[in-house]
C-alpha positions as CSV (number, residue, x, y, z in Angstrom):
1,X,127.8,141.1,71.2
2,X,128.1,137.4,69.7
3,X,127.8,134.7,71.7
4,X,130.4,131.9,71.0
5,X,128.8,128.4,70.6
6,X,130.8,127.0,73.2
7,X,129.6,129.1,75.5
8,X,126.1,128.7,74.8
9,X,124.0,127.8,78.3
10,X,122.2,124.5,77.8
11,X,118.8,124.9,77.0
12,X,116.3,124.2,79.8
13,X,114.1,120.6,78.2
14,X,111.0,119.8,79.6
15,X,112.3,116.6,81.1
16,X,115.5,118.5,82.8
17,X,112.5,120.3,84.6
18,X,110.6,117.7,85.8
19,X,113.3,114.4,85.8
20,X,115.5,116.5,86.9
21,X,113.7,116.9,90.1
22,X,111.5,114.2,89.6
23,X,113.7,111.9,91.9
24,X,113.6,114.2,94.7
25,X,109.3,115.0,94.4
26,X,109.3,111.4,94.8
27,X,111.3,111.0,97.8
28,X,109.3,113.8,99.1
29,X,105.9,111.8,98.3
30,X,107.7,109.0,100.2
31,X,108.5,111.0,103.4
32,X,105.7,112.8,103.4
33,X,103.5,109.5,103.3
34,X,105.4,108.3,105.9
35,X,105.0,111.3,107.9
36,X,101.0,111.4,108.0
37,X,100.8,107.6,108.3
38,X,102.9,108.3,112.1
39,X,100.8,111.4,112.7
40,X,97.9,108.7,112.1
41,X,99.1,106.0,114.4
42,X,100.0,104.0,111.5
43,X,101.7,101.2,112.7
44,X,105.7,101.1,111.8
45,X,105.6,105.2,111.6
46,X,108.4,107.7,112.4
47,X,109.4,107.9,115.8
48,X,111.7,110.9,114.7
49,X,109.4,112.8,113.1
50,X,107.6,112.8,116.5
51,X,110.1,113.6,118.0
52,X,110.6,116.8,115.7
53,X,107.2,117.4,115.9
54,X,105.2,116.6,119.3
55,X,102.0,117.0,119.8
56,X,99.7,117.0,123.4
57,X,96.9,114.8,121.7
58,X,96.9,111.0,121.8
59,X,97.6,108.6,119.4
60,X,94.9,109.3,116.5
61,X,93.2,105.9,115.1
62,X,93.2,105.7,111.6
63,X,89.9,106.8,110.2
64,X,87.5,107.4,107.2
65,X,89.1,111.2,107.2
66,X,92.5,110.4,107.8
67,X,92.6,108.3,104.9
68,X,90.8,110.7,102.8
69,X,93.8,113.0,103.5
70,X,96.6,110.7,103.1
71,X,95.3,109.9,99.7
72,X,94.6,113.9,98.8
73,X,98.2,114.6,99.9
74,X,99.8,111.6,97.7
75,X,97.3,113.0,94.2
76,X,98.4,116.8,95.5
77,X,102.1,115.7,95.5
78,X,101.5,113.9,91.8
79,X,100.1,116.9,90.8
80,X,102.6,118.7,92.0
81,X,105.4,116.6,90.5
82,X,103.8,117.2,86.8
83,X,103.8,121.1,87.6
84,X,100.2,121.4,87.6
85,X,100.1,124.2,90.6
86,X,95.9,124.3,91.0
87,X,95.4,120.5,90.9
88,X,97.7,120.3,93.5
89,X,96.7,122.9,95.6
90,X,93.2,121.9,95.4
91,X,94.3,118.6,97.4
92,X,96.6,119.8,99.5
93,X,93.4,122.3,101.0
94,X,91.6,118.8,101.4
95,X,93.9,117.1,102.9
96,X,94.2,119.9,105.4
97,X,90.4,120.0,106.0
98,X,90.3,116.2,106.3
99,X,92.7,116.4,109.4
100,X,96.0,116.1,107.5
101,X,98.3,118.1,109.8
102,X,101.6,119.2,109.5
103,X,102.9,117.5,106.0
104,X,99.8,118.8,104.3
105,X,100.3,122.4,105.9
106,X,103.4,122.3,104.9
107,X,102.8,121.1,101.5
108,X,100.0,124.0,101.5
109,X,102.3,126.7,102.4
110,X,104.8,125.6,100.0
111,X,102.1,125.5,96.6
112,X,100.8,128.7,97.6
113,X,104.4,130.2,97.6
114,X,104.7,129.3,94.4
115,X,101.6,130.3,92.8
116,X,102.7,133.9,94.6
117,X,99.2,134.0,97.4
118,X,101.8,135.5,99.9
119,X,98.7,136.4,102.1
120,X,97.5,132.8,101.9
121,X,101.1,131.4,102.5
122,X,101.5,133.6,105.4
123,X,98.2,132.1,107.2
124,X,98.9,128.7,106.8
125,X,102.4,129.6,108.3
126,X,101.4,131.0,111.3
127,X,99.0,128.0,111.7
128,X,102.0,125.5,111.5
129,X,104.3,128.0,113.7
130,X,101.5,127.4,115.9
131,X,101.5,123.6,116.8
132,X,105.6,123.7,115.9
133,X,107.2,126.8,116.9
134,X,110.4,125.3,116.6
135,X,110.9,123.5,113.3
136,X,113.5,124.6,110.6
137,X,111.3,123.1,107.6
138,X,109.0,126.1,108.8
139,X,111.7,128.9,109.3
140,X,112.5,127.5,105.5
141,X,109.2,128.6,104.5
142,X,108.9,131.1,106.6
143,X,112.2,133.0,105.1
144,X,111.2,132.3,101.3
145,X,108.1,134.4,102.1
146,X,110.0,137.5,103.4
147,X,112.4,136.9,100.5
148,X,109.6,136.5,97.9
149,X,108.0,139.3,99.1
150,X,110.8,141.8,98.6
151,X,111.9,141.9,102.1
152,X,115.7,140.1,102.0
153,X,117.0,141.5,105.1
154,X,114.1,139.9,107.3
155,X,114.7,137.0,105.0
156,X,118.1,136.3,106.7
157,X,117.1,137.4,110.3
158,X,114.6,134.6,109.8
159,X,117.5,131.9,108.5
160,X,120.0,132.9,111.3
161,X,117.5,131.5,114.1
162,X,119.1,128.4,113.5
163,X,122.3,129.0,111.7
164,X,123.5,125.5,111.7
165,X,120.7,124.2,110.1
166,X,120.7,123.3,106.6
167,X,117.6,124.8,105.6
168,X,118.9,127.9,106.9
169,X,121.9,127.9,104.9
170,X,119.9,127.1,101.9
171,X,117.5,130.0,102.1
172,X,120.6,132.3,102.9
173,X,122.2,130.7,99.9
174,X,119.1,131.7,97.6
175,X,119.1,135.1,99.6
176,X,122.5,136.1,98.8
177,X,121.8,134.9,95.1
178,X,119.1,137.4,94.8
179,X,121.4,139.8,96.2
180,X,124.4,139.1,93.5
181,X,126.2,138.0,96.2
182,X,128.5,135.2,94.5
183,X,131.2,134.3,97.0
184,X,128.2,134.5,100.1
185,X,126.0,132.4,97.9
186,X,128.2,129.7,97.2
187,X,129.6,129.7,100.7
188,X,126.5,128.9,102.0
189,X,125.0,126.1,99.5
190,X,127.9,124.4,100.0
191,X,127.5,123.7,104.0
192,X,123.9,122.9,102.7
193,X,124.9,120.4,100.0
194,X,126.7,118.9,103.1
195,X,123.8,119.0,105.4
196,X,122.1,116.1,106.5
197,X,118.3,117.2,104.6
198,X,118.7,115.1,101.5
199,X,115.9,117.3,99.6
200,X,117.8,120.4,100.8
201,X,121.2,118.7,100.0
202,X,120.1,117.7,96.1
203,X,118.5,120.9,95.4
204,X,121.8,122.8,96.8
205,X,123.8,120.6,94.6
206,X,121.6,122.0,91.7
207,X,122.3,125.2,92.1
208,X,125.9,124.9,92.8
209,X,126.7,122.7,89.5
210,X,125.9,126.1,87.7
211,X,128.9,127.7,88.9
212,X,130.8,124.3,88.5
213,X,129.2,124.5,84.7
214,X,130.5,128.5,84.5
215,X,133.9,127.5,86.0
216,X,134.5,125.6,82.8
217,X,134.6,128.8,80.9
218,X,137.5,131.3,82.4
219,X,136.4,134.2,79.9
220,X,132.8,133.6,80.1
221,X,130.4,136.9,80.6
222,X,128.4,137.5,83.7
223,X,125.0,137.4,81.7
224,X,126.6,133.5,81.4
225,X,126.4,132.3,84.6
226,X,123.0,134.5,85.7
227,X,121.5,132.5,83.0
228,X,123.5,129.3,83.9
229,X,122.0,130.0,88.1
230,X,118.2,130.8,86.8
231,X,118.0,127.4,85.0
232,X,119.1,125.9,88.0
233,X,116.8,127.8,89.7
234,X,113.9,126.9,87.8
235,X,115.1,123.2,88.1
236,X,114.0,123.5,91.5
237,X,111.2,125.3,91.3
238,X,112.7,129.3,92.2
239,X,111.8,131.2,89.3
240,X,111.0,134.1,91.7
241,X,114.6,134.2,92.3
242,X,115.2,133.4,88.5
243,X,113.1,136.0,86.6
244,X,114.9,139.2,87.8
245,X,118.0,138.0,86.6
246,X,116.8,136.6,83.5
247,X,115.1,140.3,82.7
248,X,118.7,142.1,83.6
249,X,120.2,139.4,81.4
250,X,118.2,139.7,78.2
251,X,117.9,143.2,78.9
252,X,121.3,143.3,78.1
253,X,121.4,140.5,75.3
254,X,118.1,140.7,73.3
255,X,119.3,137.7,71.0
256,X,120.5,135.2,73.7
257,X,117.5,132.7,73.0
258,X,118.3,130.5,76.1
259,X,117.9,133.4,78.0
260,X,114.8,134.0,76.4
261,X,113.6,130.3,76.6
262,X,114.4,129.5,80.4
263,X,112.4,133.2,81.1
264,X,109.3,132.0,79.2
265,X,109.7,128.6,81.0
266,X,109.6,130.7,84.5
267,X,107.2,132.6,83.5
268,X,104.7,129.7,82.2
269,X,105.9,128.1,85.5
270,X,104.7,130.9,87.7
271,X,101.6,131.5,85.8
272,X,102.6,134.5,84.2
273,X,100.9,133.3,80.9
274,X,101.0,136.5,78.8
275,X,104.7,137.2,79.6
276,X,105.0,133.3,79.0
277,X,103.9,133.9,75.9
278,X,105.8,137.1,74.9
279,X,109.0,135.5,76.2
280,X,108.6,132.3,74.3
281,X,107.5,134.0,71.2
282,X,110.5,136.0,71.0
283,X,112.9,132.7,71.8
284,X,111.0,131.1,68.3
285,X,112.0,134.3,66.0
286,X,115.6,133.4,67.2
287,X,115.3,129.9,66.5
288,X,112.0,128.6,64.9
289,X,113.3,124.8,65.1
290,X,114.0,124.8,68.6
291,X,111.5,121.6,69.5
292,X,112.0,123.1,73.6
293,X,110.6,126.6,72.3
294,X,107.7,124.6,70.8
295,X,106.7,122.6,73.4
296,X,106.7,125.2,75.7
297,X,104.8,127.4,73.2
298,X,102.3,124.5,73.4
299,X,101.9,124.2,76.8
300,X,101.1,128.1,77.4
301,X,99.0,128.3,74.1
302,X,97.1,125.4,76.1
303,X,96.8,127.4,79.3
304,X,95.6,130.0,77.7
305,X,92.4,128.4,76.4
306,X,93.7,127.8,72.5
307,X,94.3,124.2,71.8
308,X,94.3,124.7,68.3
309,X,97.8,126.6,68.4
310,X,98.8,123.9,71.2
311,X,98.0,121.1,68.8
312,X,99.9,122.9,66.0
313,X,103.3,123.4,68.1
314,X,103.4,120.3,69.5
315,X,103.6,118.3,66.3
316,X,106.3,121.0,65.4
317,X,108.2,119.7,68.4
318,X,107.7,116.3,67.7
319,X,109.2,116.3,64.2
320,X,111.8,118.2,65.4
321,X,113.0,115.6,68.0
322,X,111.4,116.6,71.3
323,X,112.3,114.3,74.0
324,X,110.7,112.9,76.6
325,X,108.4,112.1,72.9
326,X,105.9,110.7,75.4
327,X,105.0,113.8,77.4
328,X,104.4,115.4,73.5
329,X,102.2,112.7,72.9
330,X,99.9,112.5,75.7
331,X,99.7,116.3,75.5
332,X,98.9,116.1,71.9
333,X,96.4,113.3,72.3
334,X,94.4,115.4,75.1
335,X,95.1,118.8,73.6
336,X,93.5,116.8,69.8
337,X,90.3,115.6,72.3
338,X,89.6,118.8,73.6
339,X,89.5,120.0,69.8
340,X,87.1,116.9,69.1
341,X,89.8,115.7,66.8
342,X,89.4,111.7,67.9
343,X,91.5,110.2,64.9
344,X,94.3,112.3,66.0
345,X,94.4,111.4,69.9
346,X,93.9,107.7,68.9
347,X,96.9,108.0,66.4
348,X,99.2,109.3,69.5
349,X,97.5,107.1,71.9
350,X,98.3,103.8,69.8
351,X,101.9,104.9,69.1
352,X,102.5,105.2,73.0
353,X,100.6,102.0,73.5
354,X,103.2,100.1,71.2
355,X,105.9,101.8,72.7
356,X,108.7,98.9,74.6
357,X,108.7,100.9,77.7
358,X,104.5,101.2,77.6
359,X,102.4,100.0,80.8
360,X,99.0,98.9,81.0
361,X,97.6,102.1,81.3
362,X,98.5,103.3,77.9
363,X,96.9,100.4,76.7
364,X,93.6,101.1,78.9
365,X,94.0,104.9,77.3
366,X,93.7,103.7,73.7
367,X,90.9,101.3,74.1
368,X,88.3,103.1,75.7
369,X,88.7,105.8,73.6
370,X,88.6,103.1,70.3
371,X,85.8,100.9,71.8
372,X,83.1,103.4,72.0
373,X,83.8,104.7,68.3
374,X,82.6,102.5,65.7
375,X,85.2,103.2,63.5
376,X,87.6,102.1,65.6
377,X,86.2,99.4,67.8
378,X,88.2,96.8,65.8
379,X,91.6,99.0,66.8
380,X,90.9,98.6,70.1
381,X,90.5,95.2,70.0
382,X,93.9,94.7,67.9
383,X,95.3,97.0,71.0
384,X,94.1,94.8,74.0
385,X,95.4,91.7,72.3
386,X,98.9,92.8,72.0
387,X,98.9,93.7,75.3
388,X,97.7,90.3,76.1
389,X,100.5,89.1,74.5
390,X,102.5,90.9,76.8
391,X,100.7,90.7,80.1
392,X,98.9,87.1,78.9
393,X,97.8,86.1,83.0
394,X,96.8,89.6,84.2
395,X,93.2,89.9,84.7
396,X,92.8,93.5,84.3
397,X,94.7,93.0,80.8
398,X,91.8,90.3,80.1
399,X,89.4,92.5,81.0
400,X,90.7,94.9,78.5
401,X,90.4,92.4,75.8
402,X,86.7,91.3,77.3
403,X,85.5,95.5,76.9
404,X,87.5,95.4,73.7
405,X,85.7,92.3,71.6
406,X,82.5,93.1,73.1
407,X,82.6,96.8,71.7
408,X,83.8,94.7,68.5
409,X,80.1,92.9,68.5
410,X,81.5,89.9,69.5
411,X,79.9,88.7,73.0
412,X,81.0,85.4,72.7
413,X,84.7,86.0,72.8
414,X,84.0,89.3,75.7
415,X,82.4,86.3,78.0
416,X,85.5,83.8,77.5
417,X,88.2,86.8,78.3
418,X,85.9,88.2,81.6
419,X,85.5,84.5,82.5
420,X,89.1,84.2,83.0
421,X,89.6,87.4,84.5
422,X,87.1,86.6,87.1
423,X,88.7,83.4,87.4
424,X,92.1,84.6,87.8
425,X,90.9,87.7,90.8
426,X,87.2,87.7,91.5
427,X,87.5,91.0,92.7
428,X,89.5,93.1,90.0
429,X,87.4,96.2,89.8
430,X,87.7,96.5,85.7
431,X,86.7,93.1,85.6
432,X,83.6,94.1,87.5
433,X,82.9,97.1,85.8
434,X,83.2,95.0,82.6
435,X,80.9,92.5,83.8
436,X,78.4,95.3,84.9
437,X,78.6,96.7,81.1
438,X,77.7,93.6,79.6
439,X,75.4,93.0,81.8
440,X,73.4,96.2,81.7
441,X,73.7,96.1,77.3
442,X,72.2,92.3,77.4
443,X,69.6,93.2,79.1
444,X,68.4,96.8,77.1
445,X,68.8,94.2,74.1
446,X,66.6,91.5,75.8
447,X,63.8,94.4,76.5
């Protein structure tokens, strides 16, 4: 069966799975800061969250290891927000070992659910359930375990211990998804769209503008709005939920590419590489020019140790108009490094440095990878200029233009740019380092 254009699901782009959630990971970086810091004794914390979460120890002083985790949980939760599962786990463990408590346990169970360690998940649970036998963030995770673990009905026993809550009537909402149950489903992510957990209340608003979506279309086909829920699903990171329907879906419509391309995003999500792979392949017979399908094809081509086929498909996508272009580029310039192809990354780092919405840091990128080629030394030199020209009283922009000349060969100019930059904050670490470089090169010329 054909289906009509107008009916067609919107296709699931890179940036409607990260930005689209991007909002709420960054609320939750936020909270979850501001959690710690009032486990910590950080002055101006949370008196609710201790409240929610009491503890029989004494106010903790701030120390060398409670630092340590705060800073692991804020680069696990960046991680996290760019969809790179390991990385993120990896901090979230420290952050745990350095004394993090509840956020990062939390934050712990929450990465292994997704990377599917359901015996990992299920330890860290029962350590949280431990010091908080009574919190509904933890029923939350609690639940998703049974559900991802094939067990629905203990799923909902879990939920119903506190049936008000709006965690509870999320994870019954994503229950009776998996269950085909449309009326219950709804019923239920309504009350939590109108619950007072705002990260509980966007992500049930997600879900629910895929029946608004399907409503728009009285004679649409079921397959419709099962693809419609998965991308919604996968917008907040429930492709367990997702994938089953997506198989029954393209099971029944081989040819429905979106089907096929929100089932290889899943899959690459979930790190199912090979079925990634398969999925994504078969969305590019359908539709070769589809700069989403490429991108993706990228990404898992990348995961799966071939850059080469990474770098090819993500130049695809960029002359076919993938958007965010920046995420294409800075995958491409790394993805062209690990290849050893330097005259490629420095073309895609220089384009995002001269971008109008560029920082600093794209800059920074371009330069030390120009300054320490000789080929290219006078590049990075042009570079760090215009972004004096931009950030003309900003010492770590002059000491970009000091690393910059000197790799040009010419010292004299390096000394007047790091003078200022010193001037302007004695303290600016790349000034410093700068300093140290120039140091260290006059004297192995002096010897």
């Amino acid at each position: 069966m054909i289906i009509s254009p107008r009916v067609a699901v919107p296709i699931i782009l890179a940036l409607a799975l990260s930005a689209g959630i991007g909002g709420v990971f960054l609320y939750q970086i936020h909270s979850s800061i501001s959690a710690i810091e009032s486990s910590f004794g950080v002055q101006g914390s949370s008196t609710l969250l201790r409240r929610m979460l009491p503890t029989k120890n004494h106010m903790l002083q701030p120390s060398v290891s409670q630092s340590q985790a705060l800073m692991d949980l804020r680069q696990g939760e960046i991680f996290e927000l760019k969809g790179e599962w390991k990385q993120a786990q990896d901090h979230y463990e420290k952050s745990v070992s350095s004394g993090g408590g509840s956020p990062a346990l939390k934050k712990l169970a929450s990465i292994q659910l997704q990377r599917r360690q359901y015996d990992s998940a299920k330890k860290t649970i029962a350590s949280l359930k431990e010091q908080y036998p009574r919190s509904e963030e933890i029923t939350l995770l609690e639940g998703m375990l049974s559900l991802r673990t094939g067990n629905p009905s203990g799923a909902i026993a879990i939920f119903n211990r506190f049936p008000n809550s709006p965690q509870s009537h999320y994870g019954l909402g994503l229950t009776a998804i998996s269950q085909n149950d449309i009326e219950g489903a709804k019923k239920e992510l309504s009350l939590a769209a109108n619950g007072t957990d705002p990260i509980v209340r966007t992500y049930a608003k997600t879900i629910l503008a895929a029946f608004d979506e399907f409503a728009l279309f009285p004679h649409g086909q079921h397959v419709h709005l099962q693809t419609l829920l998965a991308r919604s699903l996968a917008q907040v990171n429930e492709c367990e939920t997702a994938l089953p329907m997506l198989t029954t879906v393209v099971l029944k419509q081989e040819r429905y590419r979106d089907a096929w391309i929100v089932k290889g995003y899943c899959e690459f999500n979930s790190e199912r590489l090979k079925d990634a792979l398969t999925s994504l392949e078969q969305a590019y017979s359908l539709d070769p020019e589809k700069a989403e399908t490429q991108y993706f094809l990228a990404r898992t081509h990348a995961a799966l140790g071939d850059p080469q086929n990474a770098v090819t498909y993500l130049q695809y996508a960029l002359l076919n108009g993938f958007t965010p272009e920046k995420d294409a580029r800075d995958l491409l310039a790394d993805y062209a490094l690990e290849l050893g192809n330097t005259d490629l990354a420095l073309e895609q780092l220089k384009i995002l440095a001269q971008a109008k919405d560029s920082e600093l840091r794209a800059y920074e990128r371009f330069v030390n990878l120009a300054a320490g080629n000789g080929n290219h030394a006078l590049d990075a030199l042009q570079i760090a200029k215009e972004a004096l020209v931009r950030w003309p009283d900003d010492s770590s922009t002059l000491s970009l233009a000091a690393k910059a000349a000197f790799g040009s060969g010419l010292p004299d100019d390096a000394q007047k740019y790091l003078s200022t930059a010193l001037k302007l904050d004695p303290r600016n670490p790349r000034a410093l380092e700068v300093q140290k470089m120039m140091e260290k090169a006059e004297g192995a010329t002096k010897k």
